[in-house]
C-alpha positions as CSV (number, residue, x, y, z in Angstrom):
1,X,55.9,-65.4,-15.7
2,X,56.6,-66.1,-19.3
3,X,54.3,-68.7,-19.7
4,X,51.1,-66.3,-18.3
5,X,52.4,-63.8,-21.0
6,X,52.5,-66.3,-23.9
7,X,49.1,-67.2,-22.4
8,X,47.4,-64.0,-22.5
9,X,49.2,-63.2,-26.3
10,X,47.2,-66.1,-27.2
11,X,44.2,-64.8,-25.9
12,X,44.5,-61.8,-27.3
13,X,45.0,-63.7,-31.1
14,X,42.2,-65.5,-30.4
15,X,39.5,-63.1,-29.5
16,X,41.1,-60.5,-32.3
17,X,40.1,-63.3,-35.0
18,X,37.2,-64.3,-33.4
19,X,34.2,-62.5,-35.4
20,X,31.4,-61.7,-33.5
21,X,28.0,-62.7,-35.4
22,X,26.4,-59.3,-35.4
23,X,22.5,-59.7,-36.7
24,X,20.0,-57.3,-35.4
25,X,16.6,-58.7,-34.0
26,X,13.3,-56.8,-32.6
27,X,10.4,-58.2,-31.4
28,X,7.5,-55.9,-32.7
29,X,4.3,-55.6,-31.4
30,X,1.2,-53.5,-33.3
31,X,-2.6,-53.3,-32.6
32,X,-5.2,-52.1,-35.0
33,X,-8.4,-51.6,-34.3
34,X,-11.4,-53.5,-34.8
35,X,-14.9,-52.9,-36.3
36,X,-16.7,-55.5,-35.9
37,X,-16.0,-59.8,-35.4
38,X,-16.3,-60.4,-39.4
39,X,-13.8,-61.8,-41.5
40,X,-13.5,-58.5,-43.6
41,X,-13.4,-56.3,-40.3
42,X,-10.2,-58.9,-38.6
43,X,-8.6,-59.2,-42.2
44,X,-8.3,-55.5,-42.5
45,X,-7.2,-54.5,-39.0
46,X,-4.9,-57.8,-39.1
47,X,-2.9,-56.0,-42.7
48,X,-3.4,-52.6,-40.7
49,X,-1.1,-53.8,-37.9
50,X,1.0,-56.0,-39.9
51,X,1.9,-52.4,-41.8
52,X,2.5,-50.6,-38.6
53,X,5.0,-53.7,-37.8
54,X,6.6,-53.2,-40.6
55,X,7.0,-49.4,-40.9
56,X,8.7,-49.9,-37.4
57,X,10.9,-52.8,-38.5
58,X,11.8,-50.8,-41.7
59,X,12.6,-47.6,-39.8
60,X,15.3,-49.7,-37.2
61,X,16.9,-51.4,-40.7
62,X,15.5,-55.0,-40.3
63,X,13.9,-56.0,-43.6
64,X,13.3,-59.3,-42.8
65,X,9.7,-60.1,-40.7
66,X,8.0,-63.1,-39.9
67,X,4.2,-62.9,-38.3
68,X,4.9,-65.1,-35.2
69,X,1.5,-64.7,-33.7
70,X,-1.7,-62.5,-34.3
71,X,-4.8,-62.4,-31.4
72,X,-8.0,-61.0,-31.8
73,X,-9.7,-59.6,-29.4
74,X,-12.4,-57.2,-28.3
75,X,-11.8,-53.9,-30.0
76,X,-8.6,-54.5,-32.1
77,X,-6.2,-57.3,-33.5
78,X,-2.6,-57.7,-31.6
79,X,0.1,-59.5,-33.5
80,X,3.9,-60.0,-33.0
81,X,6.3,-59.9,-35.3
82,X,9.8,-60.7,-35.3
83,X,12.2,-58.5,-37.1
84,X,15.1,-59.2,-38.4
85,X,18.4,-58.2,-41.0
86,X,19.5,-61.4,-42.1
87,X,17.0,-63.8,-44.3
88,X,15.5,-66.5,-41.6
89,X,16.6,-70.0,-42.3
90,X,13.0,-71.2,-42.9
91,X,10.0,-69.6,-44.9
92,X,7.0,-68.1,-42.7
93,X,4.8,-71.2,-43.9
94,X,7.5,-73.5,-43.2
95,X,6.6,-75.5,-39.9
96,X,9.8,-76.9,-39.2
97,X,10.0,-79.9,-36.9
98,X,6.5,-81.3,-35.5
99,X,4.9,-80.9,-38.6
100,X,1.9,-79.0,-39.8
101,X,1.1,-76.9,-36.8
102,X,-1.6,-77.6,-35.0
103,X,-1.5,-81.1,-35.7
104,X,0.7,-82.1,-32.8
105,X,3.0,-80.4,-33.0
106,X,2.6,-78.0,-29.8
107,X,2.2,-74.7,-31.7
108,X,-1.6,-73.2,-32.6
109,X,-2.4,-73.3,-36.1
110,X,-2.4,-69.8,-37.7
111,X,-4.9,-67.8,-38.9
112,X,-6.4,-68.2,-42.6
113,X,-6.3,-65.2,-44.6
């Protein structure tokens, strides 16, 4: 019975001093709408959404965003962001193992803007 007691004591220790990592994280999603198929038109509703993405990331304390995909499509341009209150490890244009996306590397190359 002693042994079960020094058994849970350290348990207790243990997950006392343990530190959960805490971060906050959102996945935000944002339309704008869309005038036309011209670059002008899907560069403007593109920034349009991008601020809506980031009011909404501001407003639930996350500071950090990274675009992780943008679509456009018949009226209006979707992306998806994901929000975050730590600094990611890599920078947005960063593309991380595989290489230049795109090129092999199984992710779609991004949009030029």
């Amino acid at each position: 019975m002693r042994a079960i007691g020094q058994l849970a004591l350290a348990l207790l220790l243990v997950l006392a001093v343990a530190s959960p990592g805490l971060a906050g994280v959102a996945v935000i999603e944002a339309t704008a709408p869309l005038q036309d198929h011209s670059k002008p038109a899907i560069e403007a509703a593109f920034k349009e959404a991008v601020k809506t993405a980031m009011r909404g990331a501001v407003a639930m304390g996350l500071p950090w965003v990274q675009v992780r995909e943008a679509v456009v499509l018949k009226d209006m341009v979707a992306i998806r962001v994901l929000a975050t209150d730590v600094k990611p490890d890599k920078e947005p244009g960063d593309p991380g193992p595989g290489g230049e996306p795109g090129k092999e590397s199984g992710r779609p190359r991004g949009l030029d803007l």
